[in-house]
DODO-995801 format. One record per residue (C-alpha): residue number from 1; residue in one letter; x, y, z. Coordinates in nm, 4 decimals. Each point is the difference from the previous one (the first is absolute). Layout:
# residues N
NODE|pos|code|u|v|w
NODE|NUM|a|X|Y|Z
...
# end
This chain:
# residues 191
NODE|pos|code|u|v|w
NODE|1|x|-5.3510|1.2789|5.6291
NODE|2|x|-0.1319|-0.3328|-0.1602
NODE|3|x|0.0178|0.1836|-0.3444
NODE|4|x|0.3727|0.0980|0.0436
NODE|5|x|0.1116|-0.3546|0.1287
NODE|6|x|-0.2207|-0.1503|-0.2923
NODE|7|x|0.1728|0.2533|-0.2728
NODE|8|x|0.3355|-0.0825|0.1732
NODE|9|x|-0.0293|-0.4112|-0.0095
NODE|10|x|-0.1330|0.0654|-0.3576
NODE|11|x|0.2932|0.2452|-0.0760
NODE|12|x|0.2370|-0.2650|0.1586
NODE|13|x|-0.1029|-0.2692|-0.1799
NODE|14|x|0.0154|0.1859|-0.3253
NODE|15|x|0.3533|0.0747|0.0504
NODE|16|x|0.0909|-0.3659|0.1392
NODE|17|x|-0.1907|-0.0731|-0.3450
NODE|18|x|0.2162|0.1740|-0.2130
NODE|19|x|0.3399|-0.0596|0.1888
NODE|20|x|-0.0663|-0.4042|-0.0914
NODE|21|x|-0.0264|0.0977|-0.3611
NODE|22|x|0.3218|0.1297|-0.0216
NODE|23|x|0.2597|-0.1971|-0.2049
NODE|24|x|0.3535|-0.0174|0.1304
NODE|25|x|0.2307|-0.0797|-0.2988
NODE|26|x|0.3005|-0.2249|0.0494
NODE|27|x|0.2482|-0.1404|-0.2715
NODE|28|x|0.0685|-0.3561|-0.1114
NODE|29|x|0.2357|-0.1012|-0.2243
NODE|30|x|0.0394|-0.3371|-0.2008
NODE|31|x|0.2485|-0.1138|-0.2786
NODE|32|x|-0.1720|-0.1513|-0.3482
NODE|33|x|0.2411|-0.2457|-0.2149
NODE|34|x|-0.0320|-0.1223|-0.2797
NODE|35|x|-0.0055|-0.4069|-0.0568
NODE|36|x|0.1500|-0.1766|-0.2568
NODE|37|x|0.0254|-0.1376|-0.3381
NODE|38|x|-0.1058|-0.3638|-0.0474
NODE|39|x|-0.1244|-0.2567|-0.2454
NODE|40|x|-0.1891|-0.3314|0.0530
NODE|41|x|0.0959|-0.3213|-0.1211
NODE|42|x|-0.1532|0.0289|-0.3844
NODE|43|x|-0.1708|-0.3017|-0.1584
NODE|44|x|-0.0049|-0.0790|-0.3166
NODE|45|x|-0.3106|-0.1576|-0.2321
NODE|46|x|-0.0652|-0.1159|-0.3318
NODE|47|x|-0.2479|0.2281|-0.1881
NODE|48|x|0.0047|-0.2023|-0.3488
NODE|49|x|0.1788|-0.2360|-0.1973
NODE|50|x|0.1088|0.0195|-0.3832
NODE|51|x|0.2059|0.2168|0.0738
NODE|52|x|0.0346|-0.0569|0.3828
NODE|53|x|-0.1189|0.3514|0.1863
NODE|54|x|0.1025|0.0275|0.3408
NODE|55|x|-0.1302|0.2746|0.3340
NODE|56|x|0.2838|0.0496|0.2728
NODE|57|x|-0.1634|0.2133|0.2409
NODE|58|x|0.1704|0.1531|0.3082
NODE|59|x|-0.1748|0.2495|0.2405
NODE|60|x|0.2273|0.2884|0.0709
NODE|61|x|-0.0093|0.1972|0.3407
NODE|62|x|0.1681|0.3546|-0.0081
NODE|63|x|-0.0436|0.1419|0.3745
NODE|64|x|0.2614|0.2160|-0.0200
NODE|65|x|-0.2011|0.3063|-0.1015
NODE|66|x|0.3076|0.1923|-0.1529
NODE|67|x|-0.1923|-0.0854|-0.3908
NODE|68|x|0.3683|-0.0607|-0.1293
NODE|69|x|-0.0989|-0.2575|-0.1748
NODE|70|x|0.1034|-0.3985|-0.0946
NODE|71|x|0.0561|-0.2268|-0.2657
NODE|72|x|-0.0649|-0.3947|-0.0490
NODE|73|x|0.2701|-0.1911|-0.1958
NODE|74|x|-0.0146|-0.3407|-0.1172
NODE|75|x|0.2669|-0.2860|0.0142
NODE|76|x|-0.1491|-0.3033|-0.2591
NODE|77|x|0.1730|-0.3250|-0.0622
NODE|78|x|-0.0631|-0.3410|-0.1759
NODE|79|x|0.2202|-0.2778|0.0152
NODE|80|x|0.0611|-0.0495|-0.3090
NODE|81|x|-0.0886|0.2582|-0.1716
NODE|82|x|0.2174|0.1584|-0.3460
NODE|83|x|0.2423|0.2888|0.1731
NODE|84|x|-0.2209|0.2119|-0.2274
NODE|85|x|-0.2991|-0.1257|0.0968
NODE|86|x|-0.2781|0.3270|0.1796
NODE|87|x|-0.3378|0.0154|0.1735
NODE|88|x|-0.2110|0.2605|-0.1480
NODE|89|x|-0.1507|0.2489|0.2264
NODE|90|x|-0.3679|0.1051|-0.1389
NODE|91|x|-0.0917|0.2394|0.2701
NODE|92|x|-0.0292|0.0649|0.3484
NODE|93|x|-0.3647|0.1081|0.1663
NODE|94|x|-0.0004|0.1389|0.3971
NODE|95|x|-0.2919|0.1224|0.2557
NODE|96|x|-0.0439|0.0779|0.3202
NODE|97|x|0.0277|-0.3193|0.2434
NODE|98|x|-0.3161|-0.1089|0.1494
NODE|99|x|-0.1148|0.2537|0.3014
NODE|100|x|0.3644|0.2305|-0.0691
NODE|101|x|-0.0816|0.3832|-0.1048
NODE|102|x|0.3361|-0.0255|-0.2384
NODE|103|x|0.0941|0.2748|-0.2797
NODE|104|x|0.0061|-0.2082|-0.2632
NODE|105|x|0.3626|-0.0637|-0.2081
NODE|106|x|0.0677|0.1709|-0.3095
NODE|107|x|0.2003|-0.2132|-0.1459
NODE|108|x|0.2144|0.1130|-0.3141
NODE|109|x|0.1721|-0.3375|-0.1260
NODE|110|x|-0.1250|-0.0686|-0.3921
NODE|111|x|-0.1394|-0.3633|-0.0944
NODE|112|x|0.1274|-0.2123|-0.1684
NODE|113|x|0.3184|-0.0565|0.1291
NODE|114|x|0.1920|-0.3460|0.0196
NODE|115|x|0.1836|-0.0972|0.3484
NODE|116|x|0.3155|-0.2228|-0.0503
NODE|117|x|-0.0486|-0.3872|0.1059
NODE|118|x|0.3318|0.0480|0.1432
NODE|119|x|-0.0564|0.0999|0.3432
NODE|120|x|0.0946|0.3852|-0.1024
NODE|121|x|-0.2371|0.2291|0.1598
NODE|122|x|-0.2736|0.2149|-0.1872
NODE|123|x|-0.1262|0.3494|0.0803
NODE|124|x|-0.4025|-0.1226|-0.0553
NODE|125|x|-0.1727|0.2531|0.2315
NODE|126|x|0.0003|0.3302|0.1518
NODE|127|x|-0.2057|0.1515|0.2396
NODE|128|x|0.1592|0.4305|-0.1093
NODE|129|x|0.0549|0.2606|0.2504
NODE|130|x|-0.3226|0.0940|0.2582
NODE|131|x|-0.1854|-0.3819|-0.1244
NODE|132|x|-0.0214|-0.3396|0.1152
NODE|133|x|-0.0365|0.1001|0.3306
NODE|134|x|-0.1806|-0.1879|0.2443
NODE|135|x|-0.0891|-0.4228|-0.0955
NODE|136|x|-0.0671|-0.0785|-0.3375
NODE|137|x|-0.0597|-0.2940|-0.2335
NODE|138|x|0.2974|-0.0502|-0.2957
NODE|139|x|-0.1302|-0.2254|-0.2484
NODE|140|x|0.2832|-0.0697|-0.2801
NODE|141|x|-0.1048|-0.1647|-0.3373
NODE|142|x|0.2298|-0.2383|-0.1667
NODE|143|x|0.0187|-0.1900|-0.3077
NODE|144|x|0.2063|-0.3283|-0.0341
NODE|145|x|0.1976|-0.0440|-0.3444
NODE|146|x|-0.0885|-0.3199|-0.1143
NODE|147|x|0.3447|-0.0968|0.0102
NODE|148|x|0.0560|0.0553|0.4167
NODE|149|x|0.0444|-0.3735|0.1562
NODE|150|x|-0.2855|-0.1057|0.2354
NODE|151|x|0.1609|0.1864|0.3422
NODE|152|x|0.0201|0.3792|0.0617
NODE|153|x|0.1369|0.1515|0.3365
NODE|154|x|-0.1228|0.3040|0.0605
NODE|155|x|0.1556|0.2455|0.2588
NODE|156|x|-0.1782|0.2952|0.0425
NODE|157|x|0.1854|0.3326|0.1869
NODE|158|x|-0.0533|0.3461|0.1533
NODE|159|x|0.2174|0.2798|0.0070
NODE|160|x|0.0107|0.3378|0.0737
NODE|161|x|0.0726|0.2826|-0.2503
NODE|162|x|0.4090|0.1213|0.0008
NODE|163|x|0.0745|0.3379|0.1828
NODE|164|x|0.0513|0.1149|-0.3710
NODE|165|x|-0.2582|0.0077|-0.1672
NODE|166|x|0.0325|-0.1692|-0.3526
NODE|167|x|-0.3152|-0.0980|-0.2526
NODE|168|x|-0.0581|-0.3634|0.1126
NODE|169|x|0.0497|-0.2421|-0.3386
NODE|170|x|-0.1618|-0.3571|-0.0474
NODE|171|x|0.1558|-0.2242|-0.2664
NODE|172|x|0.2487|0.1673|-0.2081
NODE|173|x|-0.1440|-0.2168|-0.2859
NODE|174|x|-0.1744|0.1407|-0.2998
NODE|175|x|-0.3728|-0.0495|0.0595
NODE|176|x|-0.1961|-0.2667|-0.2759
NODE|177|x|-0.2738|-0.1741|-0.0033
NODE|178|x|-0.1249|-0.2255|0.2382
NODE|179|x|-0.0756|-0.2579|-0.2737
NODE|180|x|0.3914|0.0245|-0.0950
NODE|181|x|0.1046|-0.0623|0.3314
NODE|182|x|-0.1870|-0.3107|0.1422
NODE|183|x|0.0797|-0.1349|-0.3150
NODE|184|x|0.3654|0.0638|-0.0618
NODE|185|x|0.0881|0.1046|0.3514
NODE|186|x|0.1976|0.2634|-0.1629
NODE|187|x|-0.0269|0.3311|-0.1166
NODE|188|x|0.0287|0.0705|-0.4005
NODE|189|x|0.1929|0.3067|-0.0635
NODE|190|x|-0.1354|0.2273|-0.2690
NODE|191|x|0.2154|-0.0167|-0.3442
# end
């Protein structure tokens, strides 16, 4: 009679063992957005002199996770300056932002390219379609014809691709040399 009650506790407390193992499943639901599209305030520093080289360098933030894409264009004036006066861009470098995991932009814009002292914006970056998402370091090169007077403005903006999709341009202006550039501030045209 002891044996039986023994095997049944034993047998109980199996099965009370197993019935707290079982999983019960429920359902939760929650909704993921996407953030946004920002840019810090860039800053801008002197690299070299004779001919002036410049660094504007922005961080860019894409949160929205869609991987459509952005581009940076550039707004440069100088008091003073000839109407036909340019910048010249040199080149552009990005990476990841310190502690962001970031897909890196591929950015298609060619260097050289001159941007107007005008105040007329310039395509000069592009993170493509599925890059440049996540934070990331833009670091634009410039060099200053010799020519520019002593103040440059420089405003720096993002935008986001157009529904259409169209090859995004930088200058329209035949590339030269750098040398020709900072020294004219022009662009010779082959004969």
């Amino acid at each position: 009679m002891v044996r039986r009650l023994c095997i049944a506790l034993v047998s109980v407390a199996i099965c009370a063992a197993a019935s707290a193992g079982v999983a019960q499943a429920s359902t939760a639901h929650v909704a993921i957005t996407g953030g946004g599209l920002s840019m810090s305030d860039p800053s801008v520093t002197v690299v070299g002199r004779d001919p002036t080289e410049l660094d504007l360098k922005t961080i860019v933030t894409d949160a929205r996770g869609t991987g459509s894409g952005w581009f940076l264009s550039l707004a440069a004036t100088s008091p003073g300056a000839p109407a036909s006066s340019n910048l010249v861009v040199t080149g552009a470098d990005a990476a990841c932002a310190s502690g962001s995991d970031c897909s890196p932009p591929v950015n298609s814009i060619a260097y050289p390219l001159t941007a107007s002292l005008t105040g007329a914006r310039t395509l000069v970056f592009e993170a493509t379609h599925s890059s440049g998402m996540g934070a990331q370091t833009i670091d634009l090169h410039f060099a200053v014809p010799r020519a520019t007077p002593a103040n440059l403005n420089f405003a720096l903006s993002i935008s986001t691709p157009p529904s259409t999709a169209t090859p995004a341009t930088g200058s329209t202006s035949v590339p030269c040399s750098i040398p020709d550039l900072v020294d004219t501030g022009t662009c010779p045209q082959a004969p």
